[in-house]
MMTF fields as JSON, N, C-alpha, C and O atoms, coordinates in Angstrom:
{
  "mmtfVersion": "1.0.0",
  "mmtfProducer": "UNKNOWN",
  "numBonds": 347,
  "numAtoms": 348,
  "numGroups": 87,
  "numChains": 1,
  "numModels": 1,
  "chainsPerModel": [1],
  "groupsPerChain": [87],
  "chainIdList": ["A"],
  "bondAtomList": [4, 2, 8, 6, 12, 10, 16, 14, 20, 18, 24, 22, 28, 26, 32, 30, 36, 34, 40, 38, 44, 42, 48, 46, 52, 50, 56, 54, 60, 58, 64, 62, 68, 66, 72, 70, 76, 74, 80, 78, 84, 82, 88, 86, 92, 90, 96, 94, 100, 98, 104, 102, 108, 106, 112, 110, 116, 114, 120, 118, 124, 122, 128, 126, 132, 130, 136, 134, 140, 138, 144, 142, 148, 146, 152, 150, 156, 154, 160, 158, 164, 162, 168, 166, 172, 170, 176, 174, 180, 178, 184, 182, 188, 186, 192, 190, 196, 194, 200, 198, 204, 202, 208, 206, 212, 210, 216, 214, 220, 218, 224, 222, 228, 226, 232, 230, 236, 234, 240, 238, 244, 242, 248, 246, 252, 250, 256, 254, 260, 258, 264, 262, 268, 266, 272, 270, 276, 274, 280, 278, 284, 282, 288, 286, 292, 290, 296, 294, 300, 298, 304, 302, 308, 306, 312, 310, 316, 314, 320, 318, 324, 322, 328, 326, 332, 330, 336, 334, 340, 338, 344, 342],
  "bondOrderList": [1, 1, 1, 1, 1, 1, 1, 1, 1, 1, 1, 1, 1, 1, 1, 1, 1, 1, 1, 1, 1, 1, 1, 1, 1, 1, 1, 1, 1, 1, 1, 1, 1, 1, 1, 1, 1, 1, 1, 1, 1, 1, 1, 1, 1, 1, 1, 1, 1, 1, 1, 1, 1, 1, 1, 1, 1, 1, 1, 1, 1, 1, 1, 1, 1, 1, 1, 1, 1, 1, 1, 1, 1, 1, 1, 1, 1, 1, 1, 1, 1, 1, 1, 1, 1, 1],
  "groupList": [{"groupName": "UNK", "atomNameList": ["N", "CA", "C", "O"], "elementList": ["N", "C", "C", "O"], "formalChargeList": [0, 0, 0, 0], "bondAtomList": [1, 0, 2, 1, 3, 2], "bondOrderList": [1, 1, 2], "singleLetterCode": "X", "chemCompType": "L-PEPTIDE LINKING"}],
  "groupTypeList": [0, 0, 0, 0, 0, 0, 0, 0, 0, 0, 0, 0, 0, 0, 0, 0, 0, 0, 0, 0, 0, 0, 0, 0, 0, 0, 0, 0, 0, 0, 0, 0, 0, 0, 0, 0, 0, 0, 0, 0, 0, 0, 0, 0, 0, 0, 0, 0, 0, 0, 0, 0, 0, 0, 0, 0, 0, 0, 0, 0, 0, 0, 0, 0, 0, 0, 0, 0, 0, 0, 0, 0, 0, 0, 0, 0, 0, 0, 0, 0, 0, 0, 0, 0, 0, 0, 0],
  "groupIdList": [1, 2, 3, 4, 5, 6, 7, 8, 9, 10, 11, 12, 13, 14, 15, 16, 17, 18, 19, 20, 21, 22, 23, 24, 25, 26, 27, 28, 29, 30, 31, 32, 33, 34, 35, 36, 37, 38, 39, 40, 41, 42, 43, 44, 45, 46, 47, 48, 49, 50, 51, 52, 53, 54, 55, 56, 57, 58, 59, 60, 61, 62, 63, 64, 65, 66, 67, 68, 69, 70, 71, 72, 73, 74, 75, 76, 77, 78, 79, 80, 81, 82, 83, 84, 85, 86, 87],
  "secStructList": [7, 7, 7, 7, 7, 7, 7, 7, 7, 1, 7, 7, 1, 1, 7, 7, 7, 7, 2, 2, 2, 2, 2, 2, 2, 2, 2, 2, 2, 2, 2, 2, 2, 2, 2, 2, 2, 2, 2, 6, 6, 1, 7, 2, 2, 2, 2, 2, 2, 2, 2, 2, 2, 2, 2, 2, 2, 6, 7, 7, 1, 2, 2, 2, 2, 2, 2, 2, 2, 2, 2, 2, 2, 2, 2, 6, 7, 7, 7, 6, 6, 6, 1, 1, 6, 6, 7],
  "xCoordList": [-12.938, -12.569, -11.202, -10.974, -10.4, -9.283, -8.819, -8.942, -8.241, -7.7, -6.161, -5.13, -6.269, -4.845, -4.471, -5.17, -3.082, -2.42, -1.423, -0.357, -1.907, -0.962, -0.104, -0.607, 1.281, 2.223, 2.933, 3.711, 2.998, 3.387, 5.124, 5.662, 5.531, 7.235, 7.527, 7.475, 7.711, 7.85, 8.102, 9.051, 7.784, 8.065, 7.38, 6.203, 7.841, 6.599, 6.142, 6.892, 4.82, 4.461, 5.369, 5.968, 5.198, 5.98, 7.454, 7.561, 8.237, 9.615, 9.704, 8.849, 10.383, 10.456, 11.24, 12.318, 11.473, 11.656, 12.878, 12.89, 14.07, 15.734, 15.736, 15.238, 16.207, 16.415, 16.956, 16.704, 18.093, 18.3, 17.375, 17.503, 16.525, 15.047, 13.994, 13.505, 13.851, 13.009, 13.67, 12.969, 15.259, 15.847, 15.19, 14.093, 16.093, 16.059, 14.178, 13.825, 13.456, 11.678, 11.455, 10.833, 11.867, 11.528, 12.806, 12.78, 13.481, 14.378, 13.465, 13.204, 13.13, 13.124, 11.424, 11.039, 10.57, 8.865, 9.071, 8.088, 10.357, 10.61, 11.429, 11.33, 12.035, 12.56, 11.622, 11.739, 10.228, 9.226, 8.5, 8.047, 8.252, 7.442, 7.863, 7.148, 8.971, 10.132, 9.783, 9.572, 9.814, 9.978, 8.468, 8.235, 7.561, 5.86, 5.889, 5.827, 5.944, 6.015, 6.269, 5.596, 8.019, 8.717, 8.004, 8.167, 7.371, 6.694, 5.668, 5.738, 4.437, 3.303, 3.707, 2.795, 5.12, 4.741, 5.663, 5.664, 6.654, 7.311, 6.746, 6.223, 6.646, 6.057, 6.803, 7.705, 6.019, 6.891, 8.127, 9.146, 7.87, 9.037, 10.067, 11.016, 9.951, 10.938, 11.89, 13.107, 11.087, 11.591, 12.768, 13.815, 11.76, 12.571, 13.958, 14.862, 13.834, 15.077, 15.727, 16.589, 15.633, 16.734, 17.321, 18.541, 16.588, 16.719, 18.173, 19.35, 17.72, 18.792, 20.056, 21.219, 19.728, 21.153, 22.147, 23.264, 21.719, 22.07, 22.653, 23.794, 21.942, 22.404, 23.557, 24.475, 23.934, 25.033, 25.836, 27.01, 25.693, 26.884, 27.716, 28.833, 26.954, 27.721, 28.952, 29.826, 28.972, 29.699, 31.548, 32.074, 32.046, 33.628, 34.523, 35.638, 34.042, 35.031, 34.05, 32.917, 34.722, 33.968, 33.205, 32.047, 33.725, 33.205, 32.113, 31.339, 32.031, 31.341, 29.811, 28.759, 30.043, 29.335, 28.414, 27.291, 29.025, 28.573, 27.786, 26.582, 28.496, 27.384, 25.975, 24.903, 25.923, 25.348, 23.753, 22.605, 24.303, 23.778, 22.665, 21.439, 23.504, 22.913, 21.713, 20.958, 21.834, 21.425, 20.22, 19.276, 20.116, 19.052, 17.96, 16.841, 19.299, 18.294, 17.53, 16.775, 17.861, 17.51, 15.843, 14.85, 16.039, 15.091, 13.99, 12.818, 14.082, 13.4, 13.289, 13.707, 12.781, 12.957, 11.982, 10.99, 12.266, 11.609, 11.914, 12.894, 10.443, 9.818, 10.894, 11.597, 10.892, 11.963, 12.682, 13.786, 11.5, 11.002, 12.155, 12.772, 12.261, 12.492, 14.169, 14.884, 14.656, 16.111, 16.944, 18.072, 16.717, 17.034, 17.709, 18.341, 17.313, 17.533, 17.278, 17.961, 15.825, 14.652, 14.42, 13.318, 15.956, 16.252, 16.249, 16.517],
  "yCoordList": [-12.195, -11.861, -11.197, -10.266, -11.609, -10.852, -10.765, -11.512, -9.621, -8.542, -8.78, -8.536, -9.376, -9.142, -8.256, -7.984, -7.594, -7.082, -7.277, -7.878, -6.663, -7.231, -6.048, -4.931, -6.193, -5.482, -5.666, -6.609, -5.19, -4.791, -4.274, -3.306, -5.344, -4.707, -3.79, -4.47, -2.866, -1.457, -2.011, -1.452, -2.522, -3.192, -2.911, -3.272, -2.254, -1.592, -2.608, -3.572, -2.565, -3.708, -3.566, -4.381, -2.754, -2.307, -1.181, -0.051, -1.874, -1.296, -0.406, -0.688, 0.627, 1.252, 1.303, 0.975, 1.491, 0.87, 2.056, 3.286, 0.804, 1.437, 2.396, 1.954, 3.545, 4.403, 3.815, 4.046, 2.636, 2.259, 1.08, 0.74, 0.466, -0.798, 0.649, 0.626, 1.86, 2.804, 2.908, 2.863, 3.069, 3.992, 2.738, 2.777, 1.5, 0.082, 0.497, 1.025, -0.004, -0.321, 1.116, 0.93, 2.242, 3.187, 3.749, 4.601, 2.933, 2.662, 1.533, 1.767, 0.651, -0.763, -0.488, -0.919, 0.613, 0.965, 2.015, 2.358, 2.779, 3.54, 2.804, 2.956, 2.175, 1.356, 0.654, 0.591, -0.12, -0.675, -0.136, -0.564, 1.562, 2.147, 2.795, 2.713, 3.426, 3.314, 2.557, 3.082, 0.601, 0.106, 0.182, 0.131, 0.288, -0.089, 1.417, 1.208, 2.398, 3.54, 3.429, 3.723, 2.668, 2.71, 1.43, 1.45, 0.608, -0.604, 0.002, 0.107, 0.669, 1.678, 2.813, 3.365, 3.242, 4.263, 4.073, 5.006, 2.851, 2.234, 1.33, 0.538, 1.116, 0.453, -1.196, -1.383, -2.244, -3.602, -3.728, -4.315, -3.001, -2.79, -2.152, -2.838, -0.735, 0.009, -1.065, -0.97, -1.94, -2.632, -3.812, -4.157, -4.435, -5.131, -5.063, -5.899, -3.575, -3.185, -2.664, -1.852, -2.81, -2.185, -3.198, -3.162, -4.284, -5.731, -5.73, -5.539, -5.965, -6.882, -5.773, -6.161, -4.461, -3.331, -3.526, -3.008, -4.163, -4.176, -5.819, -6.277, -6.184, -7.812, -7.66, -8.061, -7.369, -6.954, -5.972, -6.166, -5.042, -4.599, -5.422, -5.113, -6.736, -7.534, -8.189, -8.85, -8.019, -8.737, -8.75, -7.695, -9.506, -9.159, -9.109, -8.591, -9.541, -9.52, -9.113, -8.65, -9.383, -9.197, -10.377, -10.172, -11.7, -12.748, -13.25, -14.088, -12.716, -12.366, -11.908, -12.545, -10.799, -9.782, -10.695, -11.153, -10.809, -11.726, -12.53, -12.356, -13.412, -14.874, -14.099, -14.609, -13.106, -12.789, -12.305, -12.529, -11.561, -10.744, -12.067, -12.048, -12.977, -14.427, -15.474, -16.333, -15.148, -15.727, -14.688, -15.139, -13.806, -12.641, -13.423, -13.932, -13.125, -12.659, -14.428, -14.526, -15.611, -16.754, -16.934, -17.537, -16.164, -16.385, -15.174, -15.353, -14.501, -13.27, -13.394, -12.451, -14.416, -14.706, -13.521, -13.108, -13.123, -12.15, -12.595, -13.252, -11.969, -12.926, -12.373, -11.383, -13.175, -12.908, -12.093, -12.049, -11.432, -9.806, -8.735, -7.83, -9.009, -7.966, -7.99, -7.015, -9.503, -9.737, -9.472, -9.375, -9.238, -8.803, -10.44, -10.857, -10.649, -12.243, -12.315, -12.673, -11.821, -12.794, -11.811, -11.553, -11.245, -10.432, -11.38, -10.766],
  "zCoordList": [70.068, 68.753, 68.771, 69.544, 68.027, 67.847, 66.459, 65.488, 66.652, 65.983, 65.414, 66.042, 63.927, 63.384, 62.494, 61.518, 62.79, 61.911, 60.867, 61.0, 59.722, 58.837, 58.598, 58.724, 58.229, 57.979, 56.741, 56.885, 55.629, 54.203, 54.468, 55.006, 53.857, 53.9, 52.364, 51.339, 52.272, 51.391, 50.006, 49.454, 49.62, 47.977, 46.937, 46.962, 45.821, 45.071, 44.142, 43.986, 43.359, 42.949, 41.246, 40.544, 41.179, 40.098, 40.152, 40.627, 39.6, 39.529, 38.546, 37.707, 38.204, 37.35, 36.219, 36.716, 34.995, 34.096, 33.835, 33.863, 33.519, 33.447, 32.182, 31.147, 32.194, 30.585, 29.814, 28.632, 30.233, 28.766, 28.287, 27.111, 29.011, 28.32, 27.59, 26.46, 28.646, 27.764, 26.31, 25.298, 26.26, 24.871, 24.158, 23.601, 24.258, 23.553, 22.832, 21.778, 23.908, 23.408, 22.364, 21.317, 22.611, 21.844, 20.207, 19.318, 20.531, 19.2, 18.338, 17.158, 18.801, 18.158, 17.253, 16.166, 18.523, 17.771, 16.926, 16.27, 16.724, 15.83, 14.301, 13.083, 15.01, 13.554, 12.65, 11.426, 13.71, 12.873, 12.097, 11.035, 12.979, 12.293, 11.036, 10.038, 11.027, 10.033, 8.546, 7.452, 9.073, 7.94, 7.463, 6.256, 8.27, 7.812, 6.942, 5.73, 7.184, 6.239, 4.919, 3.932, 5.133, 4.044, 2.822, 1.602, 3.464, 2.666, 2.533, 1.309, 2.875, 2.557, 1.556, 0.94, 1.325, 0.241, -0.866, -1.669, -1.181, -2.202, -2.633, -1.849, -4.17, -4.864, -4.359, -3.542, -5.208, -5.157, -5.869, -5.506, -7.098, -8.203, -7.326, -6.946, -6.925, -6.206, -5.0, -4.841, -4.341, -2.937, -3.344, -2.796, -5.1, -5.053, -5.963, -5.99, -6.841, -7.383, -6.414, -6.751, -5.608, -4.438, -3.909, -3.749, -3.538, -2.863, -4.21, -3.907, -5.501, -6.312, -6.261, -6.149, -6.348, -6.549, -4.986, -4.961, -3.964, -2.408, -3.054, -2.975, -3.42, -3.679, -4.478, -3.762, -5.363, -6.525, -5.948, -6.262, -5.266, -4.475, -3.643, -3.228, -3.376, -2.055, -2.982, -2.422, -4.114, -5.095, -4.754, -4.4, -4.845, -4.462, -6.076, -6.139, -6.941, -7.678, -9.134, -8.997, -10.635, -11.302, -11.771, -12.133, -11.824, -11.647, -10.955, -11.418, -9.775, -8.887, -9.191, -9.139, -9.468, -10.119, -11.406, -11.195, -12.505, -13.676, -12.756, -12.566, -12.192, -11.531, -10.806, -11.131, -10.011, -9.589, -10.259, -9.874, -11.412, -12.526, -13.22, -13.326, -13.549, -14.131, -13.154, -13.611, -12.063, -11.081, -11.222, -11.87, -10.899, -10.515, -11.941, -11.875, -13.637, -14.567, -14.989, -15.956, -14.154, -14.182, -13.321, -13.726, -12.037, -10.845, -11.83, -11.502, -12.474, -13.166, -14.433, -15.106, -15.042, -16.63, -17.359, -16.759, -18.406, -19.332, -20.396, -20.746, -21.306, -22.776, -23.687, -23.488, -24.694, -25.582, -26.572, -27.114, -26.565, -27.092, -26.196, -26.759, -24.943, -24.086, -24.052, -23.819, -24.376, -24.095, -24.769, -24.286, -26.225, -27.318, -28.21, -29.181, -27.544, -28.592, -29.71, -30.67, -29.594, -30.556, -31.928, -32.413, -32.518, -33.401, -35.159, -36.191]
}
C-alpha cells in the first residue's frame, strides 16, 4: 500500500474584494434604495408632475417650450369643463 501526498499550492479560494468594487456595489444598493423610498412615499401625481416640470426645463428656446407644453397637454387630454373652452 502506498501512501500519497498531496500538496496545495497557497491560493485562496476566494480573493478579496477591491475598495473600489466595495464603494461601486454599496453606492449603486444605496441609490436603489434611495429610488424605492422615493417611489413608496410620493404620490403618482407628485412623480409625474415632476417627470413633465424636468421635461419642460430641457426646453432651449421659447418655441421650444410652447411645442413642448402642447405635446404634454395632447398625451394628457382634459374634459372640456377644465380647459376653459367650453365658456
Amino acid at each position: 500500500m502506498s501512501t500519497t501526498t498531496i500538496t496545495f499550492i497557497n491560493t485562496p479560494v476566494f480573493s478579496p474584494a477591491s475598495s473600489a468594487f466595495v464603494a461601486d456595489a454599496v453606492s449603486t444598493v444605496r441609490a436603489a434604495l434611495s429610488r424605492v423610498r422615493t417611489f413608496l412615499t410620493q404620490s403618482a401625481e407628485h412623480r409625474e408632475r415632476a417627470y413633465e416640470e424636468a421635461y419642460l426645463c430641457e426646453s432651449v428656446d421659447r418655441y421650444d417650450l410652447e411645442f413642448r407644453m402642447r405635446e404634454l397637454a395632447r398625451a394628457n387630454p382634459q374634459p372640456y369643463w377644465m380647459t376653459g373652452l367650453g365658456r
